[in-house]
C-alpha positions in Angstrom: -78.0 91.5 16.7 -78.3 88.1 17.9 -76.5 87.5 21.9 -73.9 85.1 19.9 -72.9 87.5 17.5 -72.4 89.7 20.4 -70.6 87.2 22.2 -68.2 86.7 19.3 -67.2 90.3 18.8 -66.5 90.6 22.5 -63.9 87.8 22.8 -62.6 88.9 19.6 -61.4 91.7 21.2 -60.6 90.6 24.4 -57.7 88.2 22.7 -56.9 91.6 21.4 -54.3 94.4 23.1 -56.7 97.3 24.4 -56.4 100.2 22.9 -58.9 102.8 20.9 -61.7 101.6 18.9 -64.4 103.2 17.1 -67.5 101.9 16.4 -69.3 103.3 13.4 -72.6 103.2 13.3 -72.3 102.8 17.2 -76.3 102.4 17.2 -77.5 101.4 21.6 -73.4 101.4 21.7 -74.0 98.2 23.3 -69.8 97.3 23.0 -68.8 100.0 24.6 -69.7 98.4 28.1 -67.9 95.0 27.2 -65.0 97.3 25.8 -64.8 99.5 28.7 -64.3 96.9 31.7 -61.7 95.2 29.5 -59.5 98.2 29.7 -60.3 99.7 26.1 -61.0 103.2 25.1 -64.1 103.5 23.0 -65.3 105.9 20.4 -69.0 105.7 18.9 -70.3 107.4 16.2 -73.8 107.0 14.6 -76.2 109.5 12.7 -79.1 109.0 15.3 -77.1 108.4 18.6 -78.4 109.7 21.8 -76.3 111.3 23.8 -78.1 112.8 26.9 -76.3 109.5 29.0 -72.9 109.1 27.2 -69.7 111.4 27.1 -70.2 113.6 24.6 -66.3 113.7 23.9 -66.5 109.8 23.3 -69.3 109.6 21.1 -70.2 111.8 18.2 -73.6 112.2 15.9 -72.2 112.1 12.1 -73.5 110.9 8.6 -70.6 108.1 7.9 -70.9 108.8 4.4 -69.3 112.1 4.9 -65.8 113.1 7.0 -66.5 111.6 10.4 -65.6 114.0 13.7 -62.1 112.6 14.6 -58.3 113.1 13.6 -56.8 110.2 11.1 -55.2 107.6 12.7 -56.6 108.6 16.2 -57.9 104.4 16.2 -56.3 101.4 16.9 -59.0 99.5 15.9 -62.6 99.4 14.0 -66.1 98.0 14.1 -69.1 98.4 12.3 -71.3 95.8 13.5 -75.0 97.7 13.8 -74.7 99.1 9.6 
């Protein structure tokens, strides 16, 4: 993803009220370290995440074409920006 694109999605957010956010497919999870110093709490999930460096409660290995690993209407918000 080009560092513009990037750029855009973070200060859409930012004008945003923190809250939780999921971001499916989550691929590097590059938004969850804007998301996280801006006071959000952020979910990934992706089929081929690593997660021998992340918190395994946070972020979750699932096919999104099936049920994904969370309760409904655990998010406040939503992103798919790597599928």
């Amino acid at each position: 993803m080009q560092k513009e694109t990037r750029e855009s999605v973070v200060n859409f957010f930012s004008k945003a009220k923190p809250g939780k956010i999921l971001d499916v497919p989550s691929g590097s999870a590059w938004l969850s370290k804007s998301m996280k110093t801006k006071g959000w709490d952020y979910y990934g999930v992706d089929l081929y995440a690593d997660l021998s460096n992340s918190d395994s409660d946070r972020f979750k290995v699932a096919d999104i074409n099936k049920t994904i690993p969370f309760d409904d209407q655990t998010f406040n918000y939503f992103a798919c920006l790597e599928g």
